[in-house]
N, C-alpha and C positions, 0 to 999 in steps of 0.2 A: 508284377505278375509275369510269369513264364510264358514266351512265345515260342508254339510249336513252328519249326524253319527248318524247310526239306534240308536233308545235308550235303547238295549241290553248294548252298549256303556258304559251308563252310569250307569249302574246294578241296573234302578230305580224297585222299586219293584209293579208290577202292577197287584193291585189286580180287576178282571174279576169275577163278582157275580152280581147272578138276584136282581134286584129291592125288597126291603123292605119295611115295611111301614115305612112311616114318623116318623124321633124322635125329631124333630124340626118343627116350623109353617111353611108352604108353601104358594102357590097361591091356593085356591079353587079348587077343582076336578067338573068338569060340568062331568064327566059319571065314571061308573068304570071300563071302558075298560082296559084290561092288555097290556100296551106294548112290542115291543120286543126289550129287548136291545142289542143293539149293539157293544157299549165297556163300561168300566165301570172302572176308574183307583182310586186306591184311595190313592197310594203309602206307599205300608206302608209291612206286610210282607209277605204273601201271594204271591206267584207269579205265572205268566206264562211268555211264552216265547214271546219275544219281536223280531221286526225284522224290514226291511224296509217296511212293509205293515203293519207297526203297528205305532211307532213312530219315528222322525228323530229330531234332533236337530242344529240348529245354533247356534253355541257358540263364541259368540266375541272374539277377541283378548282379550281384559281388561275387558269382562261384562263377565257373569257366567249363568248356566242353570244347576240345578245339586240340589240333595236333601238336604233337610234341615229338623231337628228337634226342630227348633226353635221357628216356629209358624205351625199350620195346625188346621183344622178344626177339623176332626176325625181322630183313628188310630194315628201313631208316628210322618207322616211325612206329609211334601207339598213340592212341586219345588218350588224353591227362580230361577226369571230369573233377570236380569241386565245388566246394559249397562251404557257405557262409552260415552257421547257425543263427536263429532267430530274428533271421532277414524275410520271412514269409516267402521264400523259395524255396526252389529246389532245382537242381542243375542233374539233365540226364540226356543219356544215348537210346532213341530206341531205331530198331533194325523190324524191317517188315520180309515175307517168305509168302510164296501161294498157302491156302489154308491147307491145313492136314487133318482130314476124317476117321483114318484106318491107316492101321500100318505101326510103323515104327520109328520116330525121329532122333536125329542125333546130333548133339550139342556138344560143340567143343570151342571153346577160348582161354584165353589164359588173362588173370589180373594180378596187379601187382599193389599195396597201401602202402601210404608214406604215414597212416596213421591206424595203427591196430585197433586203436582202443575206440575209433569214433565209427559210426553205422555207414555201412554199405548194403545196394540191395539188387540184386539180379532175380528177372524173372523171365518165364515161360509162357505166353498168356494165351489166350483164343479169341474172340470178334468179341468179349465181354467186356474184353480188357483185364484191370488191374483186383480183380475182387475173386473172392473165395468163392467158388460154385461152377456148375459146367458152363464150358467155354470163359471161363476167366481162368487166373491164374494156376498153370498144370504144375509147375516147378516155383519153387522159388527157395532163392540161395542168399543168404546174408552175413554178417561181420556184425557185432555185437559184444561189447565186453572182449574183446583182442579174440573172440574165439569163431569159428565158422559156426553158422545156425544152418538148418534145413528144416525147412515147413512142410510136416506132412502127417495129412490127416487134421490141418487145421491145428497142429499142434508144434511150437519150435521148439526145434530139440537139437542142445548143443551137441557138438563135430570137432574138430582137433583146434589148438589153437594157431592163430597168423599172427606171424613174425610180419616186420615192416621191412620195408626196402628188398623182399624177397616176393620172386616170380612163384605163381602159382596155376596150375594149367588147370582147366574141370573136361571132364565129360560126361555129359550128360545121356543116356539111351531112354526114352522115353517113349511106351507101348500107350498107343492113345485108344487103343480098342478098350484095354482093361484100367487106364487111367495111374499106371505104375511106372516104378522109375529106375535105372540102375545108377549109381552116383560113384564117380573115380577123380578124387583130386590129388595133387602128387606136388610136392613142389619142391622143385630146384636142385639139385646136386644129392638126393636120395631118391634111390630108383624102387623102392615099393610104395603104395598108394600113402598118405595118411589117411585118405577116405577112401572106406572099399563098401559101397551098400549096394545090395539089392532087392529087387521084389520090393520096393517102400511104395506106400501110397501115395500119389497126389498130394500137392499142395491142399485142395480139397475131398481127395477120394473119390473123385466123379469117374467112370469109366464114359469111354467114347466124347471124352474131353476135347473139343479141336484147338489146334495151335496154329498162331500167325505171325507172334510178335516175339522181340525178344527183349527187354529193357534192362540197362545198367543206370542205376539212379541214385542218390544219395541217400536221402530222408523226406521222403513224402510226406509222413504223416505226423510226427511231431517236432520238426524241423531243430533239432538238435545237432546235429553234426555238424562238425568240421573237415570233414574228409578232405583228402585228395586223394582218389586212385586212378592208377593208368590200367588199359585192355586192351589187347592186342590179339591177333590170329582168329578173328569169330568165323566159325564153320558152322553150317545147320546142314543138314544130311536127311537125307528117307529113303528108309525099304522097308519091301513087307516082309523079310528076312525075321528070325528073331534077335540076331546080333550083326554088327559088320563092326568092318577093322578101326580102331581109333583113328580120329579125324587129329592129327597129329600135324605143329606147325612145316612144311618141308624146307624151309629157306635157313639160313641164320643171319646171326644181325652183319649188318654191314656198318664198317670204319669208316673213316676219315678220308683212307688213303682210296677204300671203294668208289666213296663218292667224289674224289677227284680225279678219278679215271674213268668214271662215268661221263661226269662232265664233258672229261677231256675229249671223248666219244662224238659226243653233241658237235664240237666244234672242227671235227678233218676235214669239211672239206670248203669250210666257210664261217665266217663269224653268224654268231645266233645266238638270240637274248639266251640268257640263263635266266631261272623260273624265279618266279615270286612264291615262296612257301605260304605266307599268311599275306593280312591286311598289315601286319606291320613292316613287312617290305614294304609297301605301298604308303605306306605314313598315315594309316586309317587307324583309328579306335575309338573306344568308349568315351575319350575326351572330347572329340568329334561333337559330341552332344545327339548324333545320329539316331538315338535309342535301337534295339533290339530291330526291328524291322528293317530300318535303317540301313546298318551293318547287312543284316541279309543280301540288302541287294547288292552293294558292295560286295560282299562275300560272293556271291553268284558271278558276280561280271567276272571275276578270277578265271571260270571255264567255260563263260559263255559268251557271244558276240556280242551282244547283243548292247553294249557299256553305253555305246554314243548314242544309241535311241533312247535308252534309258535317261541319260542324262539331258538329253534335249526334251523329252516330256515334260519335265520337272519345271514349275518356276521358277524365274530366277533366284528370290528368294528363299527356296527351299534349299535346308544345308545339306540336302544328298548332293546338292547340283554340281560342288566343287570336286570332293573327290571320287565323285563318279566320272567326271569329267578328266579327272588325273588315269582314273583306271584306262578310260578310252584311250588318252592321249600313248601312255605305255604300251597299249596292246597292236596302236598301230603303227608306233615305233617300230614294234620288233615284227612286223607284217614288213616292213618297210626294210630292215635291218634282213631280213628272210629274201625278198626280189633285189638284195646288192643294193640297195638305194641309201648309203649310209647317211646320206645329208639330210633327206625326208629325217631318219628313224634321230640323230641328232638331234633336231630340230623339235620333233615330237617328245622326245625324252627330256627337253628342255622346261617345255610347258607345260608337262607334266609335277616336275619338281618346281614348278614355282603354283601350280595349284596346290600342291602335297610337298612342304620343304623338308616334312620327316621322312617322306619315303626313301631311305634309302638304297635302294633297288634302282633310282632314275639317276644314280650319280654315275652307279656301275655300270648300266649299260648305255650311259654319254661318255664313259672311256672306253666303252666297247668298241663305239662306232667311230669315237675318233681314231682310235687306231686302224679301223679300217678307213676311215679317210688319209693314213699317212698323217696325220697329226699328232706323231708323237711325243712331242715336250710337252703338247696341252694334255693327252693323256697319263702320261708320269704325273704330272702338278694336279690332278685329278684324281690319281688314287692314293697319291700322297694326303692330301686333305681330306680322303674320308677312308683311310686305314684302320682310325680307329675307331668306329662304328663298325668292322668285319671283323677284327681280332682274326681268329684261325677260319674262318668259314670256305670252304674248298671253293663257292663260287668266283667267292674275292683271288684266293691264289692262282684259278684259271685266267681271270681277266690281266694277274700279272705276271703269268708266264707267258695269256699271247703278247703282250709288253714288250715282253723280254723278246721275244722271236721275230720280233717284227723288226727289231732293230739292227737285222743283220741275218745270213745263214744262221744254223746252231755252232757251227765250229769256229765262226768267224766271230760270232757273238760271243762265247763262251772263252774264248782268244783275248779279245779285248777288255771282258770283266774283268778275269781272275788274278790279271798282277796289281789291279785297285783292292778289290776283294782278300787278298793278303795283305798289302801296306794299311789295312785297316780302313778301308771308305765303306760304309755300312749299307751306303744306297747300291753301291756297286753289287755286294757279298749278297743280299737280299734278290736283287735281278738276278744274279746269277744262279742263286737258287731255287727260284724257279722258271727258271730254263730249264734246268737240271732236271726239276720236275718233270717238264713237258715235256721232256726225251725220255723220259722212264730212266734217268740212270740216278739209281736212288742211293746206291752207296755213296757215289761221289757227292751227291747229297747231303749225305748222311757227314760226310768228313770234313766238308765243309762246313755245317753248322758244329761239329765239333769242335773246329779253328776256332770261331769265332765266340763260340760260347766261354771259350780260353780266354780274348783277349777283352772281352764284355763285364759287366759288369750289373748287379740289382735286376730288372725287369725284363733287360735288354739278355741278358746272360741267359737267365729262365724262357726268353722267347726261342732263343736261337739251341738250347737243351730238349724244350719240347718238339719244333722240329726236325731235331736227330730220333729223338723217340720218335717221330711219324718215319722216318727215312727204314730205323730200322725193323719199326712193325713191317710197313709194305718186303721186308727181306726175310720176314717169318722169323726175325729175333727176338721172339717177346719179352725173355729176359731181361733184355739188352734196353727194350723200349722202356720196360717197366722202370728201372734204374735209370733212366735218362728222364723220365714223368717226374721221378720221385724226387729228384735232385732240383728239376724245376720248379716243384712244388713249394719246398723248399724256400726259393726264392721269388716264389709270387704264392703267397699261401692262399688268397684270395682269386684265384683264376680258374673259373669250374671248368672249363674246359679240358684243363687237368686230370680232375676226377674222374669225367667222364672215358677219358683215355684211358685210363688209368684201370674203371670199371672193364675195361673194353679187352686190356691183358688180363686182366684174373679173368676173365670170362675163355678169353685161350686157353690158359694157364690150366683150367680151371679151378680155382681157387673160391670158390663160391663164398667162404666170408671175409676175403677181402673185396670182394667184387661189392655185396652187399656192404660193406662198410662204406666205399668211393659211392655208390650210389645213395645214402645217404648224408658223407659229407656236400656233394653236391646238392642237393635238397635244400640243407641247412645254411649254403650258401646265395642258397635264392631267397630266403625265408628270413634271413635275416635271425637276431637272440628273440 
């Protein structure tokens, strides 16, 4: 059975900001009325606090509802929801808004399906909830047979067809006096609507319909599906205007090289944990045997104090006790690693990974601290042993660029790498680059992993290829990236990472069905035949 769990829960990051202009084509503005927004999520890093009057989550048994940096529109991330046919679940997102009596509301998000052909279901609903009649469902939008449905008037009535592995934006205007609706959905690299409707009835035709909720859910009702889709950018807006400007996403996505200079940001003027994204930094999941509640609080302790009272409540017996007690131990490492106290935050990050030995997140920030204790050969033999468990991930490459910087000035450091780093020492060539990193000098970067990708060979050749593709994205050569992705690829055909880079140039480029292609071989890389 499905447990509704505020989405604090699930430590998604939701970002709450006034409407922008448009940086992408929308549906036509008829006035330029300002709306007022009313939630604005866009999951990515920014936060506010999250609660039962804000988000609540169903999370299947076997389907999932929880971030992803795999695909999104703008910013890092999007929720990936899914679901397991004929498991008597269902796996959804719902978002909450003050109620709306009068007026005008305005809906806008954008989704994306990795499976056309299986049911999706987005709704509009009032204090009735999920049912046809006033104050229940005002809108409702679904995926049926590969095609878009709209319900209205109690009646579904197919809409254009959906492609997989392709973004699609909606906007929703919805008049709650007279219980009508205007519907604009557009997707991706073709700039007029596939859906242009107006003046449509209701869900159920009721005028003076109120709206509170808004849900993205799988298959409620005959549990058939196997979806997976992602959603990103949800806007809900009001005026009592009769139209205002498209709630249009303003950011765009962010790389690789973004979120290693963000990082880099974190760390000027003092070492500081780097974030836990999910429970599986932390070494938590469903194997856990924790069930569904379980996890919640786990999930919770991610942005709330609150871990060590939590965990001291519990019997000892109880299996939240452990890696609740892991989340505590982490959180007050890096409190600890924050007042200069590197031995404390060490120490803490210790006991942390022998409560939780999957977490890891507590290996990275025990070579955090030892380099700030000047313990640097225990640090190198630290991230030597869990490299690979981080593959490309920009956290892992800051913890080993401050490595590299601690070992010397930059010029002094980068002095003493680079005649190993050419005679071919691989640990050297690797430090050196990210120094290189952490100076921002990305060409030289860049020619360096060229060297070396020369003198390489198999996996090792493809690693030091896709880091020239990162050197020369960050120099705005996206040609140059893509042809260095692709050459890697190549030589590690199984390495999604890849893909997703890959996705990341045609999305420059724009190139919209190669872009959708990498976003789909990646998919089929998680998924397995």
């Amino acid at each position: 059975m499905a447990l509704r769990v505020p989405l604090a829960a699930l430590a998604l990051a939701a970002a709450l900001a006034p409407v922008t202009e448009p940086a992408s084509p929308g549906p036509p503005s008829r006035t330029s009325s300002e709306p007022t927004v009313l939630v604005r999520y866009g999951f990515d890093d920014d936060t506010v606090e999250t609660g039962p009057d804000t988000f609540a989550v169903f999370r299947a048994a076997h389907g999932r509802v929880g971030l992803t940096s795999a695909f999104r529109v703008s910013g890092y991330r999007s929720v990936e929801i899914s679901d397991v046919a004929g498991n008597r679940d269902f796996s959804e997102l719902q978002g909450y808004f003050p109620e709306q009596r009068r007026g005008r509301v305005f809906a806008h998000f954008a989704l994306m399906t990795a499976r056309p052909d299986q049911e999706l279901n987005v709704a509009l609903a009032g204090p009735r909830r999920f049912q046809l009649g006033r104050d229940g469902i005002a809108f409702w939008l679904a995926t049926r047979e590969g095609r878009f449905v709209h319900v209205s008037d109690s009646i579904p009535k197919k809409l254009a067809p959906v492609r997989g592995f392709v973004w699609y934006t909606v906007d929703v205007a919805y008049d709650v006096d007279r219980g009508r609706y205007d519907l604009d959905i557009r997707e991706e690299g073709r700039p007029e609507p596939i859906v242009d409707l107006h003046d449509q009835p209701g869900a159920a035709s009721q005028a003076r319909s109120a709206v509170d909720v808004f849900s993205f859910i799988s298959d409620p009702v005959a549990d058939a599906s196997d979806v997976t889709y992602y959603v990103d950018d949800v806007s809900i807006a009001t005026s009592g205007e009769t139209s205002v400007p498209p709630l249009v996403a303003p950011g765009r996505r962010k790389l690789f090289v973004d979120a290693f200079a963000e990082y880099r940001r974190t760390q000027e003027d003092k070492v500081r944990c780097l974030p836990a994204t999910s429970l599986d930094d932390l070494g938590v999941g469903p194997a856990d045997g924790l069930g569904t509640r379980g996890l919640a609080m786990l999930e919770g302790a991610l942005r709330a104090s609150g871990a060590e009272d939590a965990a001291a409540s519990l019997p000892p017996e109880d299996a939240r006790r452990r890696p609740l007690s892991a989340v505590a131990q982490w959180r007050e490492g890096c409190r600890a690693l924050e007042r200069e106290d590197a031995a404390t935050a060490l120490e803490r990050f210790e006991q942390a990974a022998a409560a939780a030995p999957a977490g890891r997140i507590h290996g990275l920030e025990a070579a955090l601290a030892l380099v700030a204790l000047g313990r640097l050969p225990e640090a190198a033999d630290r991230m030597e042993a869990i490299a690979a468990e981080w593959g490309d991930d920009p956290r892992f490459a800051i913890v080993s660029a401050r490595l590299a910087v601690a070992r010397g000035d930059l010029a002094t450091a980068a002095a003493t790498l680079r005649p190993a780093a050419e005679r071919g020492d691989v640990v050297s060539a690797e430090r050196l680059y990210s120094l290189l990193l952490w100076d921002g000098q990305w060409r030289e970067a860049g020619e360096l992993a060229a060297a070396q990708a020369r003198r390489s060979t198999g996996a090792a050749s493809a690693a030091w290829l896709e880091r020239g593709g990162d050197a020369a994205f960050e120099q705005g050569e996206a040609a140059v990236a893509r042809e260095l992705y692709e050459a890697a690829a190549q030589r590690a055909p199984d390495q999604p990472s890849l893909f997703l880079k890959l996705s990341d140039v045609a999305f420059v480029l724009k190139d919209v069905d190669a872009e959708r292609t990498y976003r789909e071989r990646y998919y089929g890389s998680l998924s397995g035949p």
